[in-house]
N, C-alpha and C positions, 0 to 999 in steps of 0.2 A: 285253455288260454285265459291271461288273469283281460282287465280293464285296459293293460299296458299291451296287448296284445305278445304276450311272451310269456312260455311255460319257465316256473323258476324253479331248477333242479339240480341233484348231484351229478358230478360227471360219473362217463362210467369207462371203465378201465380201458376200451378199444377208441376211444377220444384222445388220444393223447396229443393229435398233428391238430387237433382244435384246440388245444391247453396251449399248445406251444405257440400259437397263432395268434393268441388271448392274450399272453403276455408279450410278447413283443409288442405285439401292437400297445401294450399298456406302458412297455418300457420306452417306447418311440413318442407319447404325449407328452407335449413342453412340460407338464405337471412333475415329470417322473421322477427327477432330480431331489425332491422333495419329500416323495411319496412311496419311492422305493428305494431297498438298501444291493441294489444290484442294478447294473448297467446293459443297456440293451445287446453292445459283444459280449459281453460275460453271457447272456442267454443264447444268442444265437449261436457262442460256442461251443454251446453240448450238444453231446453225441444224442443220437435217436435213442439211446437206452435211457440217458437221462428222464426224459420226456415219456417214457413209458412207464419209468418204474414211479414219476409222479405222478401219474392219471391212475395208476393201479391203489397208491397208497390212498389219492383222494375219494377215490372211489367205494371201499371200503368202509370208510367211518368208524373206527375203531380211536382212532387217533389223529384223524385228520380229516377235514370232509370240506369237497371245493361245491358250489351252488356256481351254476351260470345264469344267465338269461337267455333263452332260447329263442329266436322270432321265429315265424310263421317259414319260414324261406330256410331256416335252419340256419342262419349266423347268428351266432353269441355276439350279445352287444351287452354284455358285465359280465363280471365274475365279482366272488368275495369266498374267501378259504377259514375255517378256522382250526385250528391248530389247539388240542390238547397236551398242558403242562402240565406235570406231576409236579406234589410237591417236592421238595429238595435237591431237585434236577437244576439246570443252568441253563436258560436262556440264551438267542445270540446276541447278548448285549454283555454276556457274560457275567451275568447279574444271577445269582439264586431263588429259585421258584418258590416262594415260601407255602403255596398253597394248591392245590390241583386248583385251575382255572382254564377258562378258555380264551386261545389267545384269535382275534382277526388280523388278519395279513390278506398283503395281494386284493386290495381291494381296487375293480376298476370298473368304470362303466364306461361308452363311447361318448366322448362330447356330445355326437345327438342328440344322444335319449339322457342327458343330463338334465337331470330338473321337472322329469317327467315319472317321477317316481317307484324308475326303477329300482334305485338305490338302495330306497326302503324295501322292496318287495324283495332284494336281495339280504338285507337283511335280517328280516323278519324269517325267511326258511333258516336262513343261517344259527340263528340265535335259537329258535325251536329246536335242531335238530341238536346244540349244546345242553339246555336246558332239560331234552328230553333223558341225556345222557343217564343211565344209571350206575356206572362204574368207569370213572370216580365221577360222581355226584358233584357238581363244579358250585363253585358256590358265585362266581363271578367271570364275567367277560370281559378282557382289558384288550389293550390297543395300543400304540403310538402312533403319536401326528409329530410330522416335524415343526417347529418353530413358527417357518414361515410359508405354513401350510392351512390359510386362514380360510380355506373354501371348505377343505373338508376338518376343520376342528369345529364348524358352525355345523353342519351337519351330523356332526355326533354329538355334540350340546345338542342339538334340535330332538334326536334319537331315541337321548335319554343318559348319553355316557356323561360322565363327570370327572374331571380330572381330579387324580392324587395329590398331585406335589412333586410327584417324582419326573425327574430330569434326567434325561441321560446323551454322553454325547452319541454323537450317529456315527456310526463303526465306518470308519475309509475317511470321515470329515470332522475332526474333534471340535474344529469350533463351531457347529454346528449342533441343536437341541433337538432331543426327541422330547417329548411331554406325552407321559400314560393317561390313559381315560380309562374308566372301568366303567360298566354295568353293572348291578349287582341283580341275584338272582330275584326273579320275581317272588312275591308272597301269594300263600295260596295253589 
C-alpha cells in the first residue's frame, strides 16, 4: 500500500464486473459530459462479452494497459488507461497518427479521494509502464481535455502536459472543443 492507502496496478483479465462498475460509476459523475466521449446507456448497454474482452485487452499491455486504484477493502476508487497509437493509423477523432505515442483515456478517480493524490499516483504507474515500452519506443504521451473541462486541464498543466494547439471538435457534439496536451518523453 502507497501513503494513499491504495495499491496502484494493472487490471487483470478476470476483473472485468470491476471495469465495468469503474466506468459507469465514471460515466454517472456530473463531470462526464465533458470528460468522456461515451454515455453512461451506451455502456450499460454492452453485453458481458463486451466487458471481458476489455479487461483481457487491458490486462495485457501490449497495446493497451488500464491502472486502478485499489483500497484496502478491495474497491477501485480511480482508474486511468493508456492506449498505444502507431504511427499512420487513425485515431477516434479520425485524425492520422503521425507518430507511435501514447494516448491517456478513461481517466477517473471518485470525488472522495479527489485531491488527495491519487490521481497522480495513477499516473505515474501509468506513464512508467508507457515509457517503459520498448516496441514502439513512444516518444510522447498526449491526451484531450474538453474546453470546458477546467478542473482537469489544471491538473495536467500541473502533471507536466502542455498543450499543442491542436483543437478538435468532440465527436456526437461539433460545437464543442477537445484541446490535446502532450507529455513528452523524459531525458535520460
Amino acid at each position: 500500500m502507497n501513503e494513499l492507502q491504495h495499491v496502484i496496478r494493472p487490471v487483470r483479465a478476470d476483473e472485468w464486473q470491476k471495469v465495468k462498475e469503474l466506468r459507469i460509476a465514471g460515466l454517472k459523475d456530473p463531470a462526464a459530459p465533458v470528460a468522456f466521449l461515451e454515455t453512461v446507456e451506451q455502456a450499460e448497454g454492452h453485453l458481458d462479452e463486451f466487458w471481458q474482452g476489455r479487461a483481457e485487452d487491458a490486462s495485457r499491455g501490449r497495446r493497451v494497459r488500464q491502472f486502478v486504484a485499489e483500497a484496502a477493502d478491495g474497491r477501485w476508487d480511480g482508474t486511468v488507461t493508456v492506449l498505444v497509437e502507431e504511427g499512420g493509423t487513425v485515431d477516434f477523432f479520425d485524425r492520422e497518427v503521425e507518430r507511435a505515442q501514447g494516448h491517456v483515456v478513461g481517466v477517473f478517480v471518485r470525488p472522495e479521494q479527489r485531491g488527495t493524490g491519487l490521481t497522480e499516483a495513477l499516473f505515474t504507474a501509468a506513464l512508467e509502464w508507457a515509457w517503459g515500452l520498448e516496441e514502439p519506443v513512444l516518444e510522447r504521451v498526449r491526451l484531450f481535455v474538453h474546453e470546458d473541462n477546467g478542473r482537469a486541464e489544471a491538473f495536467y498543466r500541473k502533471y507536466g502536459f502542455e498543450p499543442t494547439g491542436t483543437v478538435v471538435p468532440m465527436p456526437g457534439n461539433p460545437g464543442a472543443r477537445e484541446l490535446e496536451y502532450v507529455l513528452r518523453r523524459p531525458v535520460g
